[in-house]
C-alpha distance (Angstrom), angle and dihedral (degrees) to the residues before:
residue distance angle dihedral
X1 . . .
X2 3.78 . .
X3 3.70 122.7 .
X4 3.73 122.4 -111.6
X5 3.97 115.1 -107.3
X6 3.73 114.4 -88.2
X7 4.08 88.5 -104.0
X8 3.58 95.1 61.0
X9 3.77 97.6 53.2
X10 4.60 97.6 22.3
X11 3.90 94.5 33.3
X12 3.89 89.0 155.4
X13 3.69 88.9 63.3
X14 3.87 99.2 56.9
X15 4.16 121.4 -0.6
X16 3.99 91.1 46.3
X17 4.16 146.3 9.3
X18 3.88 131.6 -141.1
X19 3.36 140.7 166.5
X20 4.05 94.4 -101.7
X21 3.61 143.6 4.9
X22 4.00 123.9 169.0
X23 3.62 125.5 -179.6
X24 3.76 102.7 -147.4
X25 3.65 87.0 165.8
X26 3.59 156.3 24.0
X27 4.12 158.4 128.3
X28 3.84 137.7 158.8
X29 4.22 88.5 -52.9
X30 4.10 113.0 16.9
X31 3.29 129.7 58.0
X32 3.75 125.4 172.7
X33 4.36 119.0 -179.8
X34 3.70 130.3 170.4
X35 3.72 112.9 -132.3
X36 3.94 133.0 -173.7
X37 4.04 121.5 -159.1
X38 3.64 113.6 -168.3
X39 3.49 113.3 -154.8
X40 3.43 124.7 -59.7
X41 4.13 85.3 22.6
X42 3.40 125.1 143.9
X43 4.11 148.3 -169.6
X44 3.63 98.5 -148.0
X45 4.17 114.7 -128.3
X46 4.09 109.5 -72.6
X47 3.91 127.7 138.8
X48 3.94 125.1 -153.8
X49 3.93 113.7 -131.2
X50 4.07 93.3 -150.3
X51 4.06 108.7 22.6
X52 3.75 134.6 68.3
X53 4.06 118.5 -145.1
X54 3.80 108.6 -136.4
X55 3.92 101.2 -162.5
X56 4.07 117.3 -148.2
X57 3.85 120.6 -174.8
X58 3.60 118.0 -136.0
X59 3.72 109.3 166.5
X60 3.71 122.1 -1.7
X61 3.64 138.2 -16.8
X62 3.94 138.1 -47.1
X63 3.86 131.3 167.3
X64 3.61 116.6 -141.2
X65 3.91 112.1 -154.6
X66 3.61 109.4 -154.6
X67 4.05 143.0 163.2
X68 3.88 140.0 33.6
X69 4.12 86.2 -64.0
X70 4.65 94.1 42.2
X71 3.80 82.9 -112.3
X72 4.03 98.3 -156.9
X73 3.72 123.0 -143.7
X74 3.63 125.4 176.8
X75 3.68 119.4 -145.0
X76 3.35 121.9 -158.3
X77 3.76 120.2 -167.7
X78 3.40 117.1 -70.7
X79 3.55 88.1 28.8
X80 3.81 125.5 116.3
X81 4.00 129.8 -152.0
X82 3.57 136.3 -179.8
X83 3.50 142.3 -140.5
X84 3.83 121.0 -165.6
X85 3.90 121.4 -139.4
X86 3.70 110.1 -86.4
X87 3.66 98.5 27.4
X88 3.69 118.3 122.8
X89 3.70 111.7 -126.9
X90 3.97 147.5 175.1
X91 3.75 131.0 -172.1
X92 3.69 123.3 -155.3
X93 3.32 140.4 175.8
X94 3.84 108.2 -128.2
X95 3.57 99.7 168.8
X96 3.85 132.9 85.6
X97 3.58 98.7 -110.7
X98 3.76 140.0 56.4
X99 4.21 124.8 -79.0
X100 3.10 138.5 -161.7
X101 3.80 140.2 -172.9
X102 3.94 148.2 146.9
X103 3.19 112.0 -103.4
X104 4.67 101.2 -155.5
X105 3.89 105.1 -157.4
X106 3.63 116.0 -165.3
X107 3.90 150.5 151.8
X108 4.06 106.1 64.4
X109 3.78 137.3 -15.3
X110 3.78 119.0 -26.1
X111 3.56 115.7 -116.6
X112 3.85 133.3 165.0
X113 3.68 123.8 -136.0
X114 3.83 114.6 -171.5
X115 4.35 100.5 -144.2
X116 3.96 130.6 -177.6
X117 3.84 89.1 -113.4
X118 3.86 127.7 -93.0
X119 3.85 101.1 -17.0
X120 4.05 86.3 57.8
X121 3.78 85.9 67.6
């Protein structure tokens, strides 16, 4: 079986940059990281075929644009969000101060799929 390239599985380390990103855990089907946008951040638009992203505020406030219409949701810490498998999807940080969240990714191997934004989905 060959491995995935190191963008699909380490994204933060070559398609995009922001402020933080932890891996507190992970195996074959689970991954759980810590991430911090600063303002004016951003996760640029990607979708994963075979995991859903399960949002959860900590400090602050994000919006997560999601959906063949960007569908915006604000979540506000302790708020929660999530993103089905297959769904294109961007998180930014809109506000004027720092956020940060978990971001829970489970339900198959993680990959990352760069996308145009919403009409990609």
């Amino acid at each position: 079986m060959t491995e995935p390239a190191p963008q699909a599985t380490r994204p933060w380390d070559s398609a995009y940059r922001i402020s933080n990103t932890t891996v507190l855990a992970e195996n074959p089907t689970l991954r759980v990281l810590d991430m911090t946008l600063l303002p004016g951040e951003s996760v640029p638009w990607h979708l994963h075929p075979d995991t859903d992203d399960l949002f959860v505020g900590l400090v602050g406030e994000f919006d997560v644009f999601h959906g063949p219409q960007a569908a915006c949701t604000t979540v506000r810490a302790p708020g929660r969000h999530l993103v089905p498998k297959g769904e294109t999807h961007t998180v930014r940080n809109r506000s004027g101060a720092p956020c940060q969240f978990l971001l829970i990714q489970d339900g198959g191997p993680y990959q990352f799929i760069a996308t145009q934004g919403a009409a990609a989905a």
